[in-house]
C-alpha positions in Angstrom: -27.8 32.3 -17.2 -30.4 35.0 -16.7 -28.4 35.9 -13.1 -25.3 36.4 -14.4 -26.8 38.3 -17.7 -28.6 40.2 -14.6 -25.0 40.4 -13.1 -22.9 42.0 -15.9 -25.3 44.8 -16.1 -23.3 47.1 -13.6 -19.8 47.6 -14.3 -19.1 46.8 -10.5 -21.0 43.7 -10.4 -19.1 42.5 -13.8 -15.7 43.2 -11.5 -16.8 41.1 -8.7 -18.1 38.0 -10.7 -14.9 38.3 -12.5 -12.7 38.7 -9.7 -14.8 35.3 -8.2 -14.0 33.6 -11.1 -10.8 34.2 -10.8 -10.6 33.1 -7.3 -12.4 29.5 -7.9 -9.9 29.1 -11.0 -6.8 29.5 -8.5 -8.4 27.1 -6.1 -9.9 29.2 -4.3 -13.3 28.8 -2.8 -15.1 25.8 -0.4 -16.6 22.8 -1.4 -19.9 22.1 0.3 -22.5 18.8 -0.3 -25.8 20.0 -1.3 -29.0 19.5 0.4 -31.6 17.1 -1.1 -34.7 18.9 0.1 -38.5 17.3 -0.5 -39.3 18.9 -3.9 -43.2 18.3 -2.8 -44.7 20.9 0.0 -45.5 19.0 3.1 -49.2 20.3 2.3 -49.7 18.5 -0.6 -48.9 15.2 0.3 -52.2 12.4 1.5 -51.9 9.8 3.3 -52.1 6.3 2.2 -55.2 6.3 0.1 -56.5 9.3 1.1 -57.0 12.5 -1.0 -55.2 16.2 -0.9 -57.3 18.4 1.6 
């Protein structure tokens, strides 16, 4: 919510999230599968018994 409060500030940024809108609510717009990433930093993780560096 903070991003689109963010958004609405400027007159022309309110037009083109409303125009977007509009577009997704006549069909518009792709559907895409999101990407699971590894929420835990590749540095962070031990290995079996070990501890973090």
């Amino acid at each position: 919510m903070k991003e689109t409060a963010h958004l609405l500030r400027s007159a022309e940024n309110t037009s083109r999230l409303l125009a977007s809108i509009e577009r997704l609510e006549k069909g518009g717009g792709t559907v895409r599968e999101l990407v699971d990433r590894d929420p835990e930093p590749a540095s962070t993780k031990t290995p079996e018994g070990g501890t973090p560096s």
